[in-house]
PDB file as gemmi writes it, atoms N, CA and C in Angstrom:
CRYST1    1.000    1.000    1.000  90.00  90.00  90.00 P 1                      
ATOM      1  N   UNK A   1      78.665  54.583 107.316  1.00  0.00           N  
ATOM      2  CA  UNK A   1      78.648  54.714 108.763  1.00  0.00           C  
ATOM      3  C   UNK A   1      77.551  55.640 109.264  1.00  0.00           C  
ATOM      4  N   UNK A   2      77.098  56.337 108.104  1.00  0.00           N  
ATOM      5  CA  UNK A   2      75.998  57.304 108.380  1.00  0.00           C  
ATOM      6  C   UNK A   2      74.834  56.946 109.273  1.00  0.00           C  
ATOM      7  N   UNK A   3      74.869  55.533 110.146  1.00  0.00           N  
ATOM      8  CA  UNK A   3      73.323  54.881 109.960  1.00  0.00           C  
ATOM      9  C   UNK A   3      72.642  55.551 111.352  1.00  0.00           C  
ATOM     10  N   UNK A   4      73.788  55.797 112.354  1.00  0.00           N  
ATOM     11  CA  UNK A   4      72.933  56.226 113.687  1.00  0.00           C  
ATOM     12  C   UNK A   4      72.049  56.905 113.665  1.00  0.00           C  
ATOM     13  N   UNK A   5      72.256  57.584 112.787  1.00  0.00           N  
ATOM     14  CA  UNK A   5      70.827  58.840 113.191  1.00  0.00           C  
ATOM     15  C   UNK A   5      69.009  58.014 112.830  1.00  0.00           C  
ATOM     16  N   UNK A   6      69.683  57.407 111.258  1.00  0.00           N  
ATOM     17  CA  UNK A   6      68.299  56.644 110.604  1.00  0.00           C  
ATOM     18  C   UNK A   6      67.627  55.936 111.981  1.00  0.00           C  
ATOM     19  N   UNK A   7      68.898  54.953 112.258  1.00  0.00           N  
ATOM     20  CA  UNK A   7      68.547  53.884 113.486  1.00  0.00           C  
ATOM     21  C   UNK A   7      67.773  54.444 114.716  1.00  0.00           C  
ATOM     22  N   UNK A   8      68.393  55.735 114.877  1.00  0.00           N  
ATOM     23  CA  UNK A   8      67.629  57.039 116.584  1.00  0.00           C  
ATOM     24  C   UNK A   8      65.976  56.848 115.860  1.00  0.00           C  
ATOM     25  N   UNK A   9      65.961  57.284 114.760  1.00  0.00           N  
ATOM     26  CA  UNK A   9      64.949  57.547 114.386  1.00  0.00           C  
ATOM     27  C   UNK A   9      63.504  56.234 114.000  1.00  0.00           C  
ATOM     28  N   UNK A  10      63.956  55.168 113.743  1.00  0.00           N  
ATOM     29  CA  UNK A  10      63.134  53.999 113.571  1.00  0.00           C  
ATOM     30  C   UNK A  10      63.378  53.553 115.068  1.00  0.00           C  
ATOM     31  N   UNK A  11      64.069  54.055 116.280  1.00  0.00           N  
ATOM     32  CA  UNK A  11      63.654  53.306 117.796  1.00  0.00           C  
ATOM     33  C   UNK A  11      62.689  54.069 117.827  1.00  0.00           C  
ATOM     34  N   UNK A  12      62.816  55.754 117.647  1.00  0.00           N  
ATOM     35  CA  UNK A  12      61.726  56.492 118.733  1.00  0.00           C  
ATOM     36  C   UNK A  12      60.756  56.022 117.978  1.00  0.00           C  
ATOM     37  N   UNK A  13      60.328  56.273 116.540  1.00  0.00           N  
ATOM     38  CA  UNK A  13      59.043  55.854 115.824  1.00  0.00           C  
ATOM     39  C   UNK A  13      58.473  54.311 116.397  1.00  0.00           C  
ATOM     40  N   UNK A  14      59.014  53.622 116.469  1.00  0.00           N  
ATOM     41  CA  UNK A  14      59.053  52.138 117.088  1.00  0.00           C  
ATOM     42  C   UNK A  14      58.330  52.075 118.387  1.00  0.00           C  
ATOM     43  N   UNK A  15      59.123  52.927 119.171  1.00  0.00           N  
ATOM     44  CA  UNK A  15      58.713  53.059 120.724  1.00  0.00           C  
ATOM     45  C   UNK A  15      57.620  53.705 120.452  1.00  0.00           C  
ATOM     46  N   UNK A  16      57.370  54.816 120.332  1.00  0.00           N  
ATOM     47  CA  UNK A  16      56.144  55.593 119.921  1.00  0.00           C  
ATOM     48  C   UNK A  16      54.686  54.525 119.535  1.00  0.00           C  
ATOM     49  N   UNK A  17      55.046  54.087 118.678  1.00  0.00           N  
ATOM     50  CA  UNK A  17      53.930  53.004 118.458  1.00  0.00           C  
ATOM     51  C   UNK A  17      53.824  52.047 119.540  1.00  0.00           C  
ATOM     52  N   UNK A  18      54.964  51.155 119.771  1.00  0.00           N  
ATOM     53  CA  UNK A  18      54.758  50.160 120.906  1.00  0.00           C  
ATOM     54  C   UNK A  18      53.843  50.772 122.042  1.00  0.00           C  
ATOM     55  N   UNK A  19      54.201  51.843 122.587  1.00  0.00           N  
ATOM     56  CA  UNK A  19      53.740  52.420 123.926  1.00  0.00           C  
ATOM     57  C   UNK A  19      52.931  53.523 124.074  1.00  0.00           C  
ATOM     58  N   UNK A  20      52.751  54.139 122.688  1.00  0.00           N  
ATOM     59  CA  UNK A  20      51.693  55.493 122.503  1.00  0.00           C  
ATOM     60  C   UNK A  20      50.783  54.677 121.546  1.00  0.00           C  
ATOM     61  N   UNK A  21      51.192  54.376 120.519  1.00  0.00           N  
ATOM     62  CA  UNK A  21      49.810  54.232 119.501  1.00  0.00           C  
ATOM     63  C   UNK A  21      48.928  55.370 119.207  1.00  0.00           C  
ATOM     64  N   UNK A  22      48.776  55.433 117.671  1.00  0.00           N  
ATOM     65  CA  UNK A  22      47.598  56.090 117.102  1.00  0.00           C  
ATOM     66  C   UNK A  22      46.292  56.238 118.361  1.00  0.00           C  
ATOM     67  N   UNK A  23      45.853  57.344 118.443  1.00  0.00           N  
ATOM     68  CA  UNK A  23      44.318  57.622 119.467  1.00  0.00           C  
ATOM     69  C   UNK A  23      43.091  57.207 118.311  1.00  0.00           C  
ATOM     70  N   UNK A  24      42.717  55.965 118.393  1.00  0.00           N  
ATOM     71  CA  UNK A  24      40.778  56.268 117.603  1.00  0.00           C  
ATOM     72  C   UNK A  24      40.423  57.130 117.810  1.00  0.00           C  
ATOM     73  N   UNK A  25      39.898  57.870 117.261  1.00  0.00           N  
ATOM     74  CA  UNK A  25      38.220  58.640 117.293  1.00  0.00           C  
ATOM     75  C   UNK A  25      36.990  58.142 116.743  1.00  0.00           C  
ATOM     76  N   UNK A  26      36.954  57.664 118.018  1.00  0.00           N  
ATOM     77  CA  UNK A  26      35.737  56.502 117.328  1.00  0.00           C  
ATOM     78  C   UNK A  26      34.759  57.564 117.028  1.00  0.00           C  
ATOM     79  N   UNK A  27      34.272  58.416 117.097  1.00  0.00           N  
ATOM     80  CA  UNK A  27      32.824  59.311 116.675  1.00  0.00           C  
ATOM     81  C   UNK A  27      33.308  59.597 115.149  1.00  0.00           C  
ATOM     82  N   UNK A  28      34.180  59.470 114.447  1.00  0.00           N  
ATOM     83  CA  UNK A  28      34.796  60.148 113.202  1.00  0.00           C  
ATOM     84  C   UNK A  28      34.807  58.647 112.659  1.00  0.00           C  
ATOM     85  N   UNK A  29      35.326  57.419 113.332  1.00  0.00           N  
ATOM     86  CA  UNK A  29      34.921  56.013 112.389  1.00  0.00           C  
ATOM     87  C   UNK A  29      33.820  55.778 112.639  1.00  0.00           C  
ATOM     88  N   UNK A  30      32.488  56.076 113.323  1.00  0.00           N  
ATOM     89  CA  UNK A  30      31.335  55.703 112.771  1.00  0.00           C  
ATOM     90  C   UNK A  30      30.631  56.646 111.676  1.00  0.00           C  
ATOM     91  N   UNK A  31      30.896  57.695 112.303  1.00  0.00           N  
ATOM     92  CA  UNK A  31      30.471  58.594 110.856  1.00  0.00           C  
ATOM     93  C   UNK A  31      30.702  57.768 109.321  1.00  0.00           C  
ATOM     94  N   UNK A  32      32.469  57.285 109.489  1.00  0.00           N  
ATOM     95  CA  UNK A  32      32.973  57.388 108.380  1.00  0.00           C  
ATOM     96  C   UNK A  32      31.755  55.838 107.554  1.00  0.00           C  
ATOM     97  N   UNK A  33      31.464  54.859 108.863  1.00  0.00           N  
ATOM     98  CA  UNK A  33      31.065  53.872 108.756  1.00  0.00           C  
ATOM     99  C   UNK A  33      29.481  54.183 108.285  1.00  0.00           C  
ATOM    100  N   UNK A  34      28.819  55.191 108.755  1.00  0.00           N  
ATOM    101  CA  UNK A  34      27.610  55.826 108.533  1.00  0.00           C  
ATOM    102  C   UNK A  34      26.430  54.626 109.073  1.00  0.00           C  
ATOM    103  N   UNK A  35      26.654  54.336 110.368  1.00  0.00           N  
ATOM    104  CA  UNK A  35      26.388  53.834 111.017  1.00  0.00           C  
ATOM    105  C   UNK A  35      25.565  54.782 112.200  1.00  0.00           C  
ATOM    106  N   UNK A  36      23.719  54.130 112.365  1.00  0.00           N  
ATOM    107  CA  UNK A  36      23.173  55.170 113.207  1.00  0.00           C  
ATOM    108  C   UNK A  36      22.688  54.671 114.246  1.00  0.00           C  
ATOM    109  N   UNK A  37      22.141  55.635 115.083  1.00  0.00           N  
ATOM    110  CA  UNK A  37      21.579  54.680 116.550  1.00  0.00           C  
ATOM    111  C   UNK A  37      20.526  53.996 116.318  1.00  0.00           C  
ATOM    112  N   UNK A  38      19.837  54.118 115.128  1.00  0.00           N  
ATOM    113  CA  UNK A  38      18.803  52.986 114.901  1.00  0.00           C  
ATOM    114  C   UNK A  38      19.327  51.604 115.330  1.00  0.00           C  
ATOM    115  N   UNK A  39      18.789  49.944 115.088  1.00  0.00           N  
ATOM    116  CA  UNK A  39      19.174  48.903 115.192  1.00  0.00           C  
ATOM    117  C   UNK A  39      19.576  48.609 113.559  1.00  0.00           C  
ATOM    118  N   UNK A  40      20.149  47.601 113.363  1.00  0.00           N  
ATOM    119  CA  UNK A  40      20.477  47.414 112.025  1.00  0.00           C  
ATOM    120  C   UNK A  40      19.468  46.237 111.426  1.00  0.00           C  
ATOM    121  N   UNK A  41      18.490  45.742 112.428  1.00  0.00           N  
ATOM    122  CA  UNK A  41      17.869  44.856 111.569  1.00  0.00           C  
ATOM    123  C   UNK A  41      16.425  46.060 111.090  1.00  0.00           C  
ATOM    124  N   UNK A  42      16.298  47.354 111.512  1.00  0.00           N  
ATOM    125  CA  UNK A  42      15.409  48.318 110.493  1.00  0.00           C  
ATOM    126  C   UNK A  42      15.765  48.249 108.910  1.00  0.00           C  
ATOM    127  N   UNK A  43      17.190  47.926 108.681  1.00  0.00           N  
ATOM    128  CA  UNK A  43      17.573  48.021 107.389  1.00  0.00           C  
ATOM    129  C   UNK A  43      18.187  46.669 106.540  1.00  0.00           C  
ATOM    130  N   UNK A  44      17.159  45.911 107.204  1.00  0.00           N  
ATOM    131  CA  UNK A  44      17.199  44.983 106.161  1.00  0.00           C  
ATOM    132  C   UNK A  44      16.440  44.799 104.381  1.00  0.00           C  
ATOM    133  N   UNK A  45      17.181  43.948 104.180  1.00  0.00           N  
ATOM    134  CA  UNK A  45      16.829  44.158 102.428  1.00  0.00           C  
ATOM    135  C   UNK A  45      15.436  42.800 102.963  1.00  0.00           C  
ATOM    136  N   UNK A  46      14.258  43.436 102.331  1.00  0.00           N  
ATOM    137  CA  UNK A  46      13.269  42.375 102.274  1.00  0.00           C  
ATOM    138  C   UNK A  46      12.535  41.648 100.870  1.00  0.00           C  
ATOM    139  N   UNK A  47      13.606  41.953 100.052  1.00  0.00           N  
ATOM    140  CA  UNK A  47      13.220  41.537  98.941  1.00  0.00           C  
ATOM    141  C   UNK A  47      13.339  40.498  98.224  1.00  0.00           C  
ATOM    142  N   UNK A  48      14.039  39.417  98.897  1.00  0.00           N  
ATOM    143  CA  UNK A  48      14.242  38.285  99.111  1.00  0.00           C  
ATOM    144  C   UNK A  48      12.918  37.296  99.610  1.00  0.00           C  
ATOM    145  N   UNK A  49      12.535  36.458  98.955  1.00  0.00           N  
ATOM    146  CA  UNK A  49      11.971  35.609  99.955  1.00  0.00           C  
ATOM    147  C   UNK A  49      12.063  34.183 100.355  1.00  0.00           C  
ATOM    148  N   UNK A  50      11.220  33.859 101.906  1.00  0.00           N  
ATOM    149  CA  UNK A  50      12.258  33.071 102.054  1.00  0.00           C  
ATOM    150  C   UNK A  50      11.121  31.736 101.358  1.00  0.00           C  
ATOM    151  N   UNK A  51      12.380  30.978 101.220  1.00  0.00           N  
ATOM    152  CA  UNK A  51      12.208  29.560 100.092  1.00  0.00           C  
ATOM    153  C   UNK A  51      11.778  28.546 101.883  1.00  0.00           C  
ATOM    154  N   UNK A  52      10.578  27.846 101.687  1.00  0.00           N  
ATOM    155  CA  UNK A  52      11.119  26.946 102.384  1.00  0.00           C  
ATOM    156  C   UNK A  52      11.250  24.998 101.229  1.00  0.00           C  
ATOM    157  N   UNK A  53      11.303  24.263 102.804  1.00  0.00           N  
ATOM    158  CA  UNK A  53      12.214  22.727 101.986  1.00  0.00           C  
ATOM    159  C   UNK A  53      11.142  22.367 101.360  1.00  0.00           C  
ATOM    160  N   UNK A  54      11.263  21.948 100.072  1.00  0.00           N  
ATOM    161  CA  UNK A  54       9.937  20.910  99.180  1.00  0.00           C  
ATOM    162  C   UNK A  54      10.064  19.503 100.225  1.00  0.00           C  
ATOM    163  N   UNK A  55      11.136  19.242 100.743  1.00  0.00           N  
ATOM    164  CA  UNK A  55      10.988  17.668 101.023  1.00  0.00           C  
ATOM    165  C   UNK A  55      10.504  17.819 102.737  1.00  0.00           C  
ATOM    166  N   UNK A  56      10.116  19.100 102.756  1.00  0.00           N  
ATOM    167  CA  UNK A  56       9.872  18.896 104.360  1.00  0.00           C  
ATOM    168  C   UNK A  56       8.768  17.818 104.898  1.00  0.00           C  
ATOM    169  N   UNK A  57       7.879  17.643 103.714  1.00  0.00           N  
ATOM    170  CA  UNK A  57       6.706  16.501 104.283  1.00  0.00           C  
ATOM    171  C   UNK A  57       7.174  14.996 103.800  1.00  0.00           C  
ATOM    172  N   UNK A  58       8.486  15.191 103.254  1.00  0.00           N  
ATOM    173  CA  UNK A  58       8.538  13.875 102.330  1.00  0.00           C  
ATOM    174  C   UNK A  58       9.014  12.997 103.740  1.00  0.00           C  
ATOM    175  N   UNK A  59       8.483  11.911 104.035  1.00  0.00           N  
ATOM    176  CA  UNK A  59       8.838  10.504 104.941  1.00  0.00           C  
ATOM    177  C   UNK A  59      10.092  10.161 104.572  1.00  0.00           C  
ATOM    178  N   UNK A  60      10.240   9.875 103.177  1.00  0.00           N  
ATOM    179  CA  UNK A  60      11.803   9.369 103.289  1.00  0.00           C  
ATOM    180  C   UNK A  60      12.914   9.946 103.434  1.00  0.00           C  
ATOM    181  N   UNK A  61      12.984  11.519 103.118  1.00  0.00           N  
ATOM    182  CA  UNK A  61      13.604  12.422 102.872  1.00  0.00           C  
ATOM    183  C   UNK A  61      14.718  12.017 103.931  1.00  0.00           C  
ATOM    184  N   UNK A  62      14.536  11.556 105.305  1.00  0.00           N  
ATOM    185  CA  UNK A  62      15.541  11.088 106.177  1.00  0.00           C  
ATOM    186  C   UNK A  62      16.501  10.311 105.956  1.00  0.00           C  
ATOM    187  N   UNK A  63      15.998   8.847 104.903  1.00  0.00           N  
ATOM    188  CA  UNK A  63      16.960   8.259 104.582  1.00  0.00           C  
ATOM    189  C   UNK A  63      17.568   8.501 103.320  1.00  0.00           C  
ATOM    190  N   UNK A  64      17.361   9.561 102.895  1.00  0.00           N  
ATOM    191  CA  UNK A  64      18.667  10.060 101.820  1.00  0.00           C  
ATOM    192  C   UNK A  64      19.414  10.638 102.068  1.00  0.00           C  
ATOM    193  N   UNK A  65      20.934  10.407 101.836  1.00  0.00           N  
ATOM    194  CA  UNK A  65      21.855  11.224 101.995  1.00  0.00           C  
ATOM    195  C   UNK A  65      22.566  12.045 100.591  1.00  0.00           C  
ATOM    196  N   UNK A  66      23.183  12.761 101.160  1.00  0.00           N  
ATOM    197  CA  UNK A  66      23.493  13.938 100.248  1.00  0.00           C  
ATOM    198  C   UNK A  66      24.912  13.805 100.120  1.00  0.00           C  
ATOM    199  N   UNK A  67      25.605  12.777 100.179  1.00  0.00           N  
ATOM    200  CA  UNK A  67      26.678  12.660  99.662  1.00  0.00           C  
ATOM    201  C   UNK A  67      26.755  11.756  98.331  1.00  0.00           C  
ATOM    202  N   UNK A  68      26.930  12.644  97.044  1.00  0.00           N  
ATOM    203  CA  UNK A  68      27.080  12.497  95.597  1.00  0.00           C  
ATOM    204  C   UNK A  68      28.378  11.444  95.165  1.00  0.00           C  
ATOM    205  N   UNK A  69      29.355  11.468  96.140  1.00  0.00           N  
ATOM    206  CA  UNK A  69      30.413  10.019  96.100  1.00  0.00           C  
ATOM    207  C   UNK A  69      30.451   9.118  95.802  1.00  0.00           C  
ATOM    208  N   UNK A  70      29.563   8.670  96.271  1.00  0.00           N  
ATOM    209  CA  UNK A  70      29.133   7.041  96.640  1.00  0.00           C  
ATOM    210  C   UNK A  70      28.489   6.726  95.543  1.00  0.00           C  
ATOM    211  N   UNK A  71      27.813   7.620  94.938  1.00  0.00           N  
ATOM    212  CA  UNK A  71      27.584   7.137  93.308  1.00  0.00           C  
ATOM    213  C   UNK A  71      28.272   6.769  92.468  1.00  0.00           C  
ATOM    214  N   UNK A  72      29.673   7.858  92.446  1.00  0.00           N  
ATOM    215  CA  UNK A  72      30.621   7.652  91.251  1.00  0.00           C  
ATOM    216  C   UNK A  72      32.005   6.173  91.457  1.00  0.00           C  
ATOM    217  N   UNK A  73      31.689   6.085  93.325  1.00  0.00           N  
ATOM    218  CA  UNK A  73      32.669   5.013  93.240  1.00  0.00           C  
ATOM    219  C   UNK A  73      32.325   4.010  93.225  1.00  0.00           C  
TER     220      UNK A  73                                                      
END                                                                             
């Protein structure tokens, strides 16, 4: 029969959240994020390069399709 008190205690915690909620500090999650006022494309990785299409000059290249299916059935 002990339970009222548990029960007092999971409404207020309950209510508390429903209608207060945790406060962000957002200046403490960007830190944490280490996130700066620069833009983010300064820190891109450029060590990649870019590939372009071999078939970009090919004429037929249009009428092929790229579904591998139609072979096996």
């Amino acid at each position: 029969m002990g339970r009222g008190r548990a029960k007092a205690k999971q409404t207020k915690v309950a209510r508390a959240l429903k209608y207060g909620g945790p406060q962000t500090d957002l200046d403490r999650l960007q830190a944490e994020l280490g996130s700066t006022d620069s833009s983010s494309s300064d820190h891109l990785d450029d060590s990649y390069e870019v590939v372009e299409d071999p078939y970009a000059d090919d004429p037929y290249a249009k009428y092929y399709e790229d579904d591998e299916d139609d072979d096996k059935a």
